[in-house]
N, CA, C and O atoms as CSV, one atom per row, in Angstrom:
chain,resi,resn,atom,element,x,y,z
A,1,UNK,N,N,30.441,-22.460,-6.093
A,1,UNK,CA,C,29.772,-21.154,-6.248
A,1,UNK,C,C,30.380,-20.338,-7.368
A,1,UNK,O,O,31.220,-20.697,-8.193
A,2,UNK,N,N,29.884,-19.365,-7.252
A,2,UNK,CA,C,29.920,-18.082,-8.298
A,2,UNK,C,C,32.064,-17.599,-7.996
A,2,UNK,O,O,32.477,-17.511,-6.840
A,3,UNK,N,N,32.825,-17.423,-8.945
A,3,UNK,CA,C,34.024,-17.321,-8.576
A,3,UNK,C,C,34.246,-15.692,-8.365
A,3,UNK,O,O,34.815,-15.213,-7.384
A,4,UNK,N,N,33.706,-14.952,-9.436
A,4,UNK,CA,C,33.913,-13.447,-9.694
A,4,UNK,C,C,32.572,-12.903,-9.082
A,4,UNK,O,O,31.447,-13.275,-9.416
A,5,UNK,N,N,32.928,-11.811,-7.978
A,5,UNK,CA,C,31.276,-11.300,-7.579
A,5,UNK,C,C,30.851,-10.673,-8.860
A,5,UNK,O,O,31.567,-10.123,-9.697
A,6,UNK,N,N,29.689,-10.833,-8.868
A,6,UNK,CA,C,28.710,-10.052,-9.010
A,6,UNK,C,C,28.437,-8.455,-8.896
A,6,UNK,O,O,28.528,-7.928,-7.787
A,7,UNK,N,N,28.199,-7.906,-9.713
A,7,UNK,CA,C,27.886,-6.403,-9.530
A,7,UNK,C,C,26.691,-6.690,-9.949
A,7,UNK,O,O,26.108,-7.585,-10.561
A,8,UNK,N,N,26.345,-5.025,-9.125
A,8,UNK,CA,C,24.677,-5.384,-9.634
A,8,UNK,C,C,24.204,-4.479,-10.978
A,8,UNK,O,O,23.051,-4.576,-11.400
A,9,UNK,N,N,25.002,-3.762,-11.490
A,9,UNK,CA,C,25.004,-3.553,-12.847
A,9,UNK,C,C,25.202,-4.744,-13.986
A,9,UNK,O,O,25.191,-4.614,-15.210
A,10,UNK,N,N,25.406,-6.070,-13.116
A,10,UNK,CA,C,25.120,-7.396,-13.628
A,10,UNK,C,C,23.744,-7.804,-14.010
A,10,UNK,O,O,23.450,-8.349,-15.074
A,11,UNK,N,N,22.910,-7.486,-13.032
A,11,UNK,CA,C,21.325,-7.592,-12.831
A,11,UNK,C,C,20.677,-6.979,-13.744
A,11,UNK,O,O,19.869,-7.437,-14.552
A,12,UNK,N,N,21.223,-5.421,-13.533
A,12,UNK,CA,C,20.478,-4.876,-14.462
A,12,UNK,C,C,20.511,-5.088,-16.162
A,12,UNK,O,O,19.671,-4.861,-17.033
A,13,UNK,N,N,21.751,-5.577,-16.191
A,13,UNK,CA,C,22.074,-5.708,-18.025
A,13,UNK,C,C,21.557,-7.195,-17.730
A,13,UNK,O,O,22.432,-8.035,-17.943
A,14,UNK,N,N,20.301,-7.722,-17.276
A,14,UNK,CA,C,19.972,-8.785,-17.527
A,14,UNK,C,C,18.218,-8.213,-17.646
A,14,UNK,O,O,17.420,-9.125,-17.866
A,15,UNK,N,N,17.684,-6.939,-17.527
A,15,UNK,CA,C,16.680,-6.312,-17.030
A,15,UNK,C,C,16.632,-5.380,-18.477
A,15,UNK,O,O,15.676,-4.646,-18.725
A,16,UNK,N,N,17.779,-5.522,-19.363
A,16,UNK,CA,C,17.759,-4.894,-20.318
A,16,UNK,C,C,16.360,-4.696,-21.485
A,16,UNK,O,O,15.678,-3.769,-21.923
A,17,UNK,N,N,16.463,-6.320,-21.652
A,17,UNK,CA,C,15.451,-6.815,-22.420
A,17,UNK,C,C,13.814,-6.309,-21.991
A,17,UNK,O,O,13.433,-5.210,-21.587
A,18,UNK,N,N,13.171,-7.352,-22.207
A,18,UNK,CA,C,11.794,-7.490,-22.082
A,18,UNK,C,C,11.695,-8.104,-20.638
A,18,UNK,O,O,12.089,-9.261,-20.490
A,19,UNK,N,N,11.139,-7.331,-19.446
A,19,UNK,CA,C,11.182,-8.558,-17.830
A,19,UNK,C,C,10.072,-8.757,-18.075
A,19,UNK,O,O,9.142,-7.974,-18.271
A,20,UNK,N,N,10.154,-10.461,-18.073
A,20,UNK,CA,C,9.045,-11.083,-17.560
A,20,UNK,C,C,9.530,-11.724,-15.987
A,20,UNK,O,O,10.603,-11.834,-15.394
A,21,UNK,N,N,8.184,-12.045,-15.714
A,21,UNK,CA,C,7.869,-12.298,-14.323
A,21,UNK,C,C,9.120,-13.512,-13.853
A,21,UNK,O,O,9.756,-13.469,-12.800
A,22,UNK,N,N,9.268,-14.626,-14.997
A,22,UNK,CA,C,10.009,-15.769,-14.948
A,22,UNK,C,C,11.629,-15.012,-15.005
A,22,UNK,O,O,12.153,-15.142,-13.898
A,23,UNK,N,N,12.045,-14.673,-15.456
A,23,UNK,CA,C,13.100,-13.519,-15.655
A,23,UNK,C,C,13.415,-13.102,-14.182
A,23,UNK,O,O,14.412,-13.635,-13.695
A,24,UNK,N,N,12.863,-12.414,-13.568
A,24,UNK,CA,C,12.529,-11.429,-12.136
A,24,UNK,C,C,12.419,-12.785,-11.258
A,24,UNK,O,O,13.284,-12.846,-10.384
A,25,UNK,N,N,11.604,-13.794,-11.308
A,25,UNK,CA,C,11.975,-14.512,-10.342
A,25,UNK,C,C,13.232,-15.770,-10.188
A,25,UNK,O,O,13.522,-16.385,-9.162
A,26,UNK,N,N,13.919,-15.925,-11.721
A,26,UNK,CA,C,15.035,-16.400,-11.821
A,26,UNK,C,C,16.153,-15.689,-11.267
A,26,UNK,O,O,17.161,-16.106,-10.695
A,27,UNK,N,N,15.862,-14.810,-11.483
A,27,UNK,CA,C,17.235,-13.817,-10.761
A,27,UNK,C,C,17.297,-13.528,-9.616
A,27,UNK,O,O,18.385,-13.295,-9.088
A,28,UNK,N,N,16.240,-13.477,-9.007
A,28,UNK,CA,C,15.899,-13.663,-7.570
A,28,UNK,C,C,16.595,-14.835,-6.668
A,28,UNK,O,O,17.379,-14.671,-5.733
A,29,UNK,N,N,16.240,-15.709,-7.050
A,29,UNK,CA,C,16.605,-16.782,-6.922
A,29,UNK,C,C,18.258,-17.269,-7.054
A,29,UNK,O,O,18.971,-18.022,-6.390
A,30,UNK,N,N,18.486,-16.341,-8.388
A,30,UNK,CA,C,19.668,-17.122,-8.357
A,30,UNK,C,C,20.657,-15.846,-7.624
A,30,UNK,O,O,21.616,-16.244,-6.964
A,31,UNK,N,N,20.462,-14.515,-7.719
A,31,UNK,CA,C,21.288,-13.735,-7.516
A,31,UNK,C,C,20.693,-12.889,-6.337
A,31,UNK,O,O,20.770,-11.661,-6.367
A,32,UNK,N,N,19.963,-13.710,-5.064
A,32,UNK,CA,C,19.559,-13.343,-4.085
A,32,UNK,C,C,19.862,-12.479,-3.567
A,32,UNK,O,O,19.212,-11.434,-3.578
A,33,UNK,N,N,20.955,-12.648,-2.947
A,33,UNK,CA,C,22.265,-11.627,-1.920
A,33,UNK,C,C,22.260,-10.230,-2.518
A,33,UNK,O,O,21.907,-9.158,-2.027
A,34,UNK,N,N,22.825,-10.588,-3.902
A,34,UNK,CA,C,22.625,-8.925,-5.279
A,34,UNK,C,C,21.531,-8.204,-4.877
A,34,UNK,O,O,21.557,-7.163,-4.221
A,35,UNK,N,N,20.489,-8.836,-5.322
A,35,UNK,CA,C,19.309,-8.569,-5.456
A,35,UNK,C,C,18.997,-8.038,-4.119
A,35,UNK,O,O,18.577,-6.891,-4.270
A,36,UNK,N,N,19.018,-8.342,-2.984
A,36,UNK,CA,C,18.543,-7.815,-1.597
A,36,UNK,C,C,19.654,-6.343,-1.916
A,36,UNK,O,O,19.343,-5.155,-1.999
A,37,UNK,N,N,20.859,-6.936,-2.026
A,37,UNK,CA,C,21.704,-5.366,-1.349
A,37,UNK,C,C,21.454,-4.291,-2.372
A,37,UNK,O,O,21.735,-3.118,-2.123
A,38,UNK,N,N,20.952,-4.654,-3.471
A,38,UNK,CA,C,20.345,-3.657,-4.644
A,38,UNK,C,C,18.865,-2.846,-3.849
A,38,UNK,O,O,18.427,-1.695,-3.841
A,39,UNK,N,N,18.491,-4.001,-3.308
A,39,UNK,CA,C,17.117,-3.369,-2.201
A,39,UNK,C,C,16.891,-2.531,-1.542
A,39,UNK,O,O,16.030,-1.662,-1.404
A,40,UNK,N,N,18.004,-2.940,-0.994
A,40,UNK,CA,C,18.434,-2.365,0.077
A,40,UNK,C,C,19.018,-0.511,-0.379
A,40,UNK,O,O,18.918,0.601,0.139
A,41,UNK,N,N,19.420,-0.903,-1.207
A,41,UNK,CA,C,20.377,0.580,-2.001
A,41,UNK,C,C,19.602,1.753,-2.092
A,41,UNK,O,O,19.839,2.906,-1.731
A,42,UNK,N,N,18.166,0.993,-2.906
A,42,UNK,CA,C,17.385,1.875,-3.173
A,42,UNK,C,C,16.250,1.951,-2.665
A,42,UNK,O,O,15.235,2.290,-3.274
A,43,UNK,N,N,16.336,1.567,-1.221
A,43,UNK,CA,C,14.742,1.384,-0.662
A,43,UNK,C,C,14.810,3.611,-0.160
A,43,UNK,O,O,13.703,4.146,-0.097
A,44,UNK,N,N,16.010,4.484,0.097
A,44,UNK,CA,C,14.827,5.336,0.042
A,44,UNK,C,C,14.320,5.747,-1.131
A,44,UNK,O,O,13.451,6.598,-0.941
A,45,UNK,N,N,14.521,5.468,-2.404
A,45,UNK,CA,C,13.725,5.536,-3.686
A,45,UNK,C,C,11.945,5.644,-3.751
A,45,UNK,O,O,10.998,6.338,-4.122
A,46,UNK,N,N,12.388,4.247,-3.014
A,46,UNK,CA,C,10.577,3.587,-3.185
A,46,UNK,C,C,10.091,4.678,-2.098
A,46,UNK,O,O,9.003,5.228,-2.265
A,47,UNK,N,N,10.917,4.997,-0.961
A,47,UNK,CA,C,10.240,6.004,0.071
A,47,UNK,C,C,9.833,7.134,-0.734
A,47,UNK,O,O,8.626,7.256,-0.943
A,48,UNK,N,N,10.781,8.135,-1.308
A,48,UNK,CA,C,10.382,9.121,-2.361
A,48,UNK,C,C,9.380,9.115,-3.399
A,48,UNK,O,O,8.944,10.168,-3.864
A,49,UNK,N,N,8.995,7.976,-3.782
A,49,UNK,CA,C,8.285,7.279,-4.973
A,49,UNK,C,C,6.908,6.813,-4.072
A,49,UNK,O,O,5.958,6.560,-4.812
A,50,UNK,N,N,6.723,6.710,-3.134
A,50,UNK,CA,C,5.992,6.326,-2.324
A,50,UNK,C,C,5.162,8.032,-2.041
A,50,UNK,O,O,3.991,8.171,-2.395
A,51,UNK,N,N,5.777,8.971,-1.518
A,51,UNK,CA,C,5.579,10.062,-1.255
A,51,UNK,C,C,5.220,10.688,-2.330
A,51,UNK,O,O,4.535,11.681,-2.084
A,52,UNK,N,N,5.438,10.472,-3.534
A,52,UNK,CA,C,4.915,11.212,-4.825
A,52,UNK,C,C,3.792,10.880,-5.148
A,52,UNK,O,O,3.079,11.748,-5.650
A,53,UNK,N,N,3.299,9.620,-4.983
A,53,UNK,CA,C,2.627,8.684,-6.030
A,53,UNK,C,C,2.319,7.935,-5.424
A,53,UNK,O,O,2.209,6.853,-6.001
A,54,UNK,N,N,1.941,7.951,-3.771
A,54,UNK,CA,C,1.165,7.159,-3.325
A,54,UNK,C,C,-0.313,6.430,-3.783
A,54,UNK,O,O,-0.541,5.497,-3.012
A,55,UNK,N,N,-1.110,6.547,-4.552
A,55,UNK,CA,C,-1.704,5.902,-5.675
A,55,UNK,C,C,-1.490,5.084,-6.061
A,55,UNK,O,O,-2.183,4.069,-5.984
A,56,UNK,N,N,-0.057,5.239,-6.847
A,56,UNK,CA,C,0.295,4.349,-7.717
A,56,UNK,C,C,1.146,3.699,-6.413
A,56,UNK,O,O,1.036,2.639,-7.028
A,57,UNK,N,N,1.787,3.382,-5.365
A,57,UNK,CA,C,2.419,2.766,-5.142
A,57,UNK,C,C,1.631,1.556,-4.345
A,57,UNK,O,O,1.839,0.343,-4.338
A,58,UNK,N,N,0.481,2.501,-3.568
A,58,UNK,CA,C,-0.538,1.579,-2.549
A,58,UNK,C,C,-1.043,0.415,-3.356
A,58,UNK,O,O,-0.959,-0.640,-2.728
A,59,UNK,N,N,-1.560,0.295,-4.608
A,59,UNK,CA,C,-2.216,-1.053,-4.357
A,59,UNK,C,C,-1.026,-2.122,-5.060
A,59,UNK,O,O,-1.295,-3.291,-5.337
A,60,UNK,N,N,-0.008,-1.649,-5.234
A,60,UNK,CA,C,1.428,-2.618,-5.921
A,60,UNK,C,C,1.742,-3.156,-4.055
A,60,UNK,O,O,1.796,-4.353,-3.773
A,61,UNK,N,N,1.844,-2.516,-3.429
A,61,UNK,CA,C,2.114,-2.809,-1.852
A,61,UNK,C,C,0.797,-3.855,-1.301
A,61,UNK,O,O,0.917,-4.978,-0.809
A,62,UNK,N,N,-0.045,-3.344,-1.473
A,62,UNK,CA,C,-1.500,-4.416,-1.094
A,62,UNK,C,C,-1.643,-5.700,-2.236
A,62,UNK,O,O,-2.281,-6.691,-1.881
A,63,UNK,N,N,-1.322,-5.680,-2.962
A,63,UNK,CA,C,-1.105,-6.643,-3.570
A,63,UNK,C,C,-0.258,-7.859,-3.502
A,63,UNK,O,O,-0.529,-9.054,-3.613
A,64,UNK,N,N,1.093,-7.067,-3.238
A,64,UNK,CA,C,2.638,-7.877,-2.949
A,64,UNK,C,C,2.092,-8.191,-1.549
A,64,UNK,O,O,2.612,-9.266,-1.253
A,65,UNK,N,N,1.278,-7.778,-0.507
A,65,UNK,CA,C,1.284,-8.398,1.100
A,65,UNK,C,C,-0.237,-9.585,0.303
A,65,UNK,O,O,0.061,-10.774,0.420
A,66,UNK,N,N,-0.828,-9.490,0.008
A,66,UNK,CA,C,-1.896,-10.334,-0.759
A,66,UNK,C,C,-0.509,-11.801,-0.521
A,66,UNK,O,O,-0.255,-12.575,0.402
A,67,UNK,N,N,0.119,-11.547,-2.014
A,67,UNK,CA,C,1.154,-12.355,-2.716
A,67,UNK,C,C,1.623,-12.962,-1.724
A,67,UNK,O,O,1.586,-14.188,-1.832
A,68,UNK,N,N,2.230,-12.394,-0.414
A,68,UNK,CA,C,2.913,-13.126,0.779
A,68,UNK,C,C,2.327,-14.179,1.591
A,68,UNK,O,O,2.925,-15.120,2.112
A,69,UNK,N,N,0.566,-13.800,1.656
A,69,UNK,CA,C,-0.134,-14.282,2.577
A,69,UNK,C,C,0.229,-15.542,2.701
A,69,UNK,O,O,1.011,-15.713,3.636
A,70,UNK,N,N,-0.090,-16.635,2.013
A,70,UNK,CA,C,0.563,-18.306,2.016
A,70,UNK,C,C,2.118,-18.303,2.230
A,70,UNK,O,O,2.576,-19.424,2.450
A,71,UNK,N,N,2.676,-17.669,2.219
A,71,UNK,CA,C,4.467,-17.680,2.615
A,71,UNK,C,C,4.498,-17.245,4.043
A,71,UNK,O,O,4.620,-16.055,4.330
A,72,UNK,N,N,4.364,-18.404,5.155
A,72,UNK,CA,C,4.092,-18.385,6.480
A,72,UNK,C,C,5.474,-17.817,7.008
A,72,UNK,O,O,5.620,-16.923,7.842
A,73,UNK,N,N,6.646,-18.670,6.210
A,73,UNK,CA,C,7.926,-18.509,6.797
A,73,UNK,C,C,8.750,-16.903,6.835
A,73,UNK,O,O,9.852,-16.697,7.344
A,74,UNK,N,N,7.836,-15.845,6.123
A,74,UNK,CA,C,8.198,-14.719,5.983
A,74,UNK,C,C,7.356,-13.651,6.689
A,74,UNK,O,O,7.687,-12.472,6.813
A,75,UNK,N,N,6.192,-14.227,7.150
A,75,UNK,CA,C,4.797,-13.271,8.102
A,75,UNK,C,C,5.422,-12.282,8.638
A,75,UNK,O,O,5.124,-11.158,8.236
A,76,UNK,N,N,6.237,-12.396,9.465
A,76,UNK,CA,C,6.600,-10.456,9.764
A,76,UNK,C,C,6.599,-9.744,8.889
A,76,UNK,O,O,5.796,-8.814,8.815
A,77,UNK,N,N,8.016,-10.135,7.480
A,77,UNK,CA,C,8.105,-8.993,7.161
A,77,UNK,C,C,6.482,-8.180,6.157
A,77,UNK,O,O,6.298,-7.027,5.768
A,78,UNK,N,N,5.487,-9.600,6.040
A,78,UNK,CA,C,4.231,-9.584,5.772
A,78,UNK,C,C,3.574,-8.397,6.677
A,78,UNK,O,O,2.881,-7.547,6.117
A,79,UNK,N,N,3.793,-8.352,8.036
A,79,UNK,CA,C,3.255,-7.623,8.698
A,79,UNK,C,C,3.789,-6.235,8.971
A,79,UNK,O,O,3.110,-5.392,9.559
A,80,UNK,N,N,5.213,-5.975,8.465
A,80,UNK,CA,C,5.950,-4.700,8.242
A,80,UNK,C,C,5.114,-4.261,6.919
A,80,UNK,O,O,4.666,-3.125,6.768
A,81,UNK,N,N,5.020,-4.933,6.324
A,81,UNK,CA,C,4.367,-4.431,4.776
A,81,UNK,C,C,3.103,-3.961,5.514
A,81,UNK,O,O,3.078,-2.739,5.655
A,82,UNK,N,N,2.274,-4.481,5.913
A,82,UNK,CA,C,1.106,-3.898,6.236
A,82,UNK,C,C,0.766,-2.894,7.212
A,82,UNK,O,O,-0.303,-2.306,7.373
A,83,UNK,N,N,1.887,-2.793,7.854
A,83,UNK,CA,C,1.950,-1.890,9.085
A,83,UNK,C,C,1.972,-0.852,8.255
A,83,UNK,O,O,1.158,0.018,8.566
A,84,UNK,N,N,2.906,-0.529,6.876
A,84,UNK,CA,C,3.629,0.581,6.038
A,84,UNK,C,C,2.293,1.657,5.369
A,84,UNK,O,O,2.197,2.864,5.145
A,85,UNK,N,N,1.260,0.290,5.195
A,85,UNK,CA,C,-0.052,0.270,3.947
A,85,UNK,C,C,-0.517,1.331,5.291
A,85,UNK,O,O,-0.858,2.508,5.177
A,86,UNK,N,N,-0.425,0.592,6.475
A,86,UNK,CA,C,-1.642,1.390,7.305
A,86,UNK,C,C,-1.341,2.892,7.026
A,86,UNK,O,O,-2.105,3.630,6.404
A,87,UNK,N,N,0.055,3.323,7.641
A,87,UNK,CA,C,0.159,4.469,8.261
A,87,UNK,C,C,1.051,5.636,6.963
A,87,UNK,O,O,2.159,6.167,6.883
A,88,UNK,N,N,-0.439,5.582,5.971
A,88,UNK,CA,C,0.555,6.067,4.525
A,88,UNK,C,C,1.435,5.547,4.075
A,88,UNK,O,O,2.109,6.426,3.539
A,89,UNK,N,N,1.885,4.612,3.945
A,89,UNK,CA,C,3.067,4.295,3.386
A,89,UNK,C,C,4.863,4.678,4.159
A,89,UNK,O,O,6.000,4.437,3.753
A,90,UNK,N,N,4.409,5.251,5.205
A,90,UNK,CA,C,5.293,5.583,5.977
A,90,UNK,C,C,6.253,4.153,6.601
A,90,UNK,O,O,5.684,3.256,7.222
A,91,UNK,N,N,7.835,4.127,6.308
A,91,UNK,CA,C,8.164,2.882,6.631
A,91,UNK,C,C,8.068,1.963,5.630
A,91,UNK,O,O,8.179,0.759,5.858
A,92,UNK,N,N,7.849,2.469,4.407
A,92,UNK,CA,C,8.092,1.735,2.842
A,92,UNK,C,C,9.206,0.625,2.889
A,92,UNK,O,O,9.199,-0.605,2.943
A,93,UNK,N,N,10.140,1.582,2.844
A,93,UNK,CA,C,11.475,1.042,2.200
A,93,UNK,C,C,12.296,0.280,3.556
A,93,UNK,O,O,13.246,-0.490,3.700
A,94,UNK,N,N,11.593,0.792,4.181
A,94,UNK,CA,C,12.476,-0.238,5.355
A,94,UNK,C,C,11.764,-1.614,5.671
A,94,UNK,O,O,12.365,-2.577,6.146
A,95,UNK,N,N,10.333,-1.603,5.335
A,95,UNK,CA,C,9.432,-2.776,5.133
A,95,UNK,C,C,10.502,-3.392,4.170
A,95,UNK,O,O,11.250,-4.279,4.581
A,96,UNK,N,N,10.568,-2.952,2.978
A,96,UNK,CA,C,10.657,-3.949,2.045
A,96,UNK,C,C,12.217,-4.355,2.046
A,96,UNK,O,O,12.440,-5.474,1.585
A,97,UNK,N,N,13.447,-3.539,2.541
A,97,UNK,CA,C,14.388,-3.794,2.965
A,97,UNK,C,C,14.341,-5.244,3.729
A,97,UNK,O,O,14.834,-6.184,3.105
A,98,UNK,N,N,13.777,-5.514,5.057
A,98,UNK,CA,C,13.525,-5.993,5.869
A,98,UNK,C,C,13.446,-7.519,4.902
A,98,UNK,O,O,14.247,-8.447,4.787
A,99,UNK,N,N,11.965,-7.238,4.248
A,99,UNK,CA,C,12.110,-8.548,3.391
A,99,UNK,C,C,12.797,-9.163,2.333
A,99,UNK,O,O,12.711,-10.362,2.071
A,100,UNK,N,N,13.542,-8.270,1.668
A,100,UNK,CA,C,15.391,-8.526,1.215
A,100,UNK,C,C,15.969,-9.605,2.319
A,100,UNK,O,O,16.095,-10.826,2.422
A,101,UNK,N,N,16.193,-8.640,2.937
A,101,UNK,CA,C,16.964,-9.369,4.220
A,101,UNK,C,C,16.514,-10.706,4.347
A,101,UNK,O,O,17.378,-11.550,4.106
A,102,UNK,N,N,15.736,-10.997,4.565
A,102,UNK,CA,C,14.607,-11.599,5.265
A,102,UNK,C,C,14.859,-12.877,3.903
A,102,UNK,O,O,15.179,-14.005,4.278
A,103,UNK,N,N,14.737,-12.684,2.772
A,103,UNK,CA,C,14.264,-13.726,1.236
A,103,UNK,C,C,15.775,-14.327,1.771
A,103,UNK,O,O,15.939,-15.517,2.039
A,104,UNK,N,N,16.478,-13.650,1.841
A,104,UNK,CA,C,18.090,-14.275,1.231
A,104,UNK,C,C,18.263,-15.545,2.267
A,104,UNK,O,O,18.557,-16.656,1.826
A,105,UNK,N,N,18.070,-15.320,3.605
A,105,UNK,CA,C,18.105,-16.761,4.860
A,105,UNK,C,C,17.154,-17.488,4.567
A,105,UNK,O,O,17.168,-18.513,5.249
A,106,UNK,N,N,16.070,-17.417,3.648
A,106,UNK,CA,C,15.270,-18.839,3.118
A,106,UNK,C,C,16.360,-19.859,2.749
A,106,UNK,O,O,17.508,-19.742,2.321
A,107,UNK,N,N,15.577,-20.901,3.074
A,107,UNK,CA,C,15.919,-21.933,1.635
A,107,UNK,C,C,15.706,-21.570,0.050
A,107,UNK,O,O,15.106,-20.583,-0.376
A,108,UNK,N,N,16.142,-22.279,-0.483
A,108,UNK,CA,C,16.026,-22.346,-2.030
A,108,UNK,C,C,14.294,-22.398,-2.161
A,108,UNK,O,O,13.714,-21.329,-2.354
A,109,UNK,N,N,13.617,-23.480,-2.066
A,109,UNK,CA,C,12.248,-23.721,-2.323
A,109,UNK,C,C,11.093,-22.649,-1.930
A,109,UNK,O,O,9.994,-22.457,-2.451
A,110,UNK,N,N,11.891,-21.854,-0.544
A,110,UNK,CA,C,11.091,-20.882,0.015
A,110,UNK,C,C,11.042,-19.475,-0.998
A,110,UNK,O,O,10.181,-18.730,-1.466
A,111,UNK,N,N,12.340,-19.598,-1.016
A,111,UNK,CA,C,12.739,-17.987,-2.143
A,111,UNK,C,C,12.028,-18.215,-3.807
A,111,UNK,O,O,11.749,-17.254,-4.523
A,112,UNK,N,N,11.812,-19.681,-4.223
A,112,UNK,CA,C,11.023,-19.703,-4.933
A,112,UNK,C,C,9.713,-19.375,-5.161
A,112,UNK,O,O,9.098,-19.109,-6.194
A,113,UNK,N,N,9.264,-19.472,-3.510
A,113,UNK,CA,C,7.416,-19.321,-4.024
A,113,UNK,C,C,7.472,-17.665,-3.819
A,113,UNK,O,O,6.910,-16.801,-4.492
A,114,UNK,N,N,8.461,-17.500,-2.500
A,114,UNK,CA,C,8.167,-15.682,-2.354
A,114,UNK,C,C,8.394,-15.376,-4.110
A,114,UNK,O,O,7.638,-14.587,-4.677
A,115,UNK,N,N,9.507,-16.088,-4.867
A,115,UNK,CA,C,9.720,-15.043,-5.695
A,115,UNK,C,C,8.862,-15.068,-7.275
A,115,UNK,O,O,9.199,-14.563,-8.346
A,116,UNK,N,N,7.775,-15.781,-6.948
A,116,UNK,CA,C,6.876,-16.212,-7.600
A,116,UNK,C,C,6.001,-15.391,-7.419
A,116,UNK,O,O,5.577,-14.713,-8.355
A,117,UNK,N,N,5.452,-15.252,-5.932
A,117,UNK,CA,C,4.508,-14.115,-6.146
A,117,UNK,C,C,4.487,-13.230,-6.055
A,117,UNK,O,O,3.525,-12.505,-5.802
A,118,UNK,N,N,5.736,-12.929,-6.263
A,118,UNK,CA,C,6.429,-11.220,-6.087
A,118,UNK,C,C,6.562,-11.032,-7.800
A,118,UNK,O,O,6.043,-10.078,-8.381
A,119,UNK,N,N,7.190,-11.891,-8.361
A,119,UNK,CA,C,7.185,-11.268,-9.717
A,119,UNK,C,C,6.596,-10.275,-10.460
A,119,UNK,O,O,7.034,-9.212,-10.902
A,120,UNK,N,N,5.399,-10.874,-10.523
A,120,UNK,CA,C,4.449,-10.425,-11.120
A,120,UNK,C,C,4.476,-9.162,-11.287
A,120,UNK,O,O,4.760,-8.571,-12.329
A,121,UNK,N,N,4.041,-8.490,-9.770
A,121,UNK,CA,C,4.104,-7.563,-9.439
A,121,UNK,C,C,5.364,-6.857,-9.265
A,121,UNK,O,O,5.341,-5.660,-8.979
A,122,UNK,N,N,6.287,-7.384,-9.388
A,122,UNK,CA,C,7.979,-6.751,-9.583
A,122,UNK,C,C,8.089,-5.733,-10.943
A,122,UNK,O,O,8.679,-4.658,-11.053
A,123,UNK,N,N,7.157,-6.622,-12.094
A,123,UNK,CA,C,7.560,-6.063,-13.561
A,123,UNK,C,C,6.923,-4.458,-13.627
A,123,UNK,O,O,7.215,-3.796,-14.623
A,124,UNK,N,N,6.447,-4.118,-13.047
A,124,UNK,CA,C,6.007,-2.628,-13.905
A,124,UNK,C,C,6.967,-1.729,-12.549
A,124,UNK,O,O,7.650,-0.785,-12.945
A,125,UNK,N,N,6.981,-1.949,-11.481
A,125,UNK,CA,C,7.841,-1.544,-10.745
A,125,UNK,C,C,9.467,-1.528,-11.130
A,125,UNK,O,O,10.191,-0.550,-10.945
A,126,UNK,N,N,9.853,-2.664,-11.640
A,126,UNK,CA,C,11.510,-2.427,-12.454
A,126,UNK,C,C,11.113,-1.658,-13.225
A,126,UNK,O,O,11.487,-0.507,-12.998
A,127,UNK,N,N,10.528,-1.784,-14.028
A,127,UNK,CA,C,10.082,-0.945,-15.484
A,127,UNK,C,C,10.347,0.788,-15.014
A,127,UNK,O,O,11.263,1.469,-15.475
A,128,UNK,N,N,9.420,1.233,-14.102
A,128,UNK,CA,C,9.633,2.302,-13.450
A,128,UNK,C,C,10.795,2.715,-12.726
A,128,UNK,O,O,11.061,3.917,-12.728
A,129,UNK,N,N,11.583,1.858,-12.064
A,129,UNK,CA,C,12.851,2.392,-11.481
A,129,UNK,C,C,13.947,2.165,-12.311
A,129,UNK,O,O,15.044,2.531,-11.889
A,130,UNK,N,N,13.861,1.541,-13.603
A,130,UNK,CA,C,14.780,1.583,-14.748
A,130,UNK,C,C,14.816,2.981,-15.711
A,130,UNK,O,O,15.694,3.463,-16.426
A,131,UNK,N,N,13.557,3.356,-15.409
A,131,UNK,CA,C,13.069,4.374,-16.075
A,131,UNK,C,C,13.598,5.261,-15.650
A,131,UNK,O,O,13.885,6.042,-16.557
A,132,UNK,N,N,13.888,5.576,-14.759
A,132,UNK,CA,C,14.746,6.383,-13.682
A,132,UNK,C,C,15.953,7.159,-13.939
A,132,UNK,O,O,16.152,8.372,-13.870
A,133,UNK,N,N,16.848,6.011,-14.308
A,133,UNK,CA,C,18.241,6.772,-15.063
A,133,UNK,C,C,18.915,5.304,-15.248
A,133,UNK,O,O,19.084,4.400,-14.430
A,134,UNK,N,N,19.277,5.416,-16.795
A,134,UNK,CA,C,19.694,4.186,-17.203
A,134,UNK,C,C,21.209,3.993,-17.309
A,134,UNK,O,O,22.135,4.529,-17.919
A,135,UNK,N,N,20.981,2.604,-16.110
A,135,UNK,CA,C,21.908,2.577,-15.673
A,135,UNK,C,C,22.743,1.279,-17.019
A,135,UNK,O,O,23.917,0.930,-16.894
């Protein structure tokens, strides 16, 4: 394994550049654990960001539970996501916390497809919480 942890100001000076989707789901993949407790850090963000800009956040959320549908091995936190969509967005960040949690006890092959069809939809969302304050 990895000898020196990881910070997740590691992640981000890898987020520097241009994210593409392949980018976002390589790092996923490889820097899982990071990546969840980074999730985790800032899930009440997305709550706040959720509450502003529910607009803009609802169909990035209906989309990403879309993205899950064929990823059987993750259906709850599929169904926390949708529980969130129902009731305003209320329960955002702890949905998506949940599925942090949730990516990192996959297998390798599993965290691949979640992080495949999460990408996509990952890039304008980093874009926006980079935008934030550069870290």
């Amino acid at each position: 394994g990895q000898s020196g942890r990881l910070c997740p100001g590691k992640i981000w000076r890898h987020l520097r550049g241009e994210v593409t989707p392949e980018l976002i789901a390589e790092l996923m993949v490889t820097h899982g654990e990071l990546a969840a407790a980074m999730v985790e850090r800032k899930a009440w963000k997305l709550d706040r960001v959720a509450g502003w800009w529910p607009e803009k956040v609802r169909p990035v959320v209906a989309v990403v539970v879309e993205g899950l549908r064929d990823i059987t091995e993750i259906s709850a936190c599929r169904v926390g996501l949708e529980q969130a969509l129902d009731a305003e967005l209320a329960g955002l960040g702890q949905a998506v916390s949940d599925l942090a949690r949730e990516f990192v006890t996959q297998p390798v092959e599993v965290q691949r497809r979640i992080a495949e069809a999460l990408s996509v939809h990952l890039v304008p969302l980093i874009d926006r919480l980079r935008g934030g304050r550069r870290v």
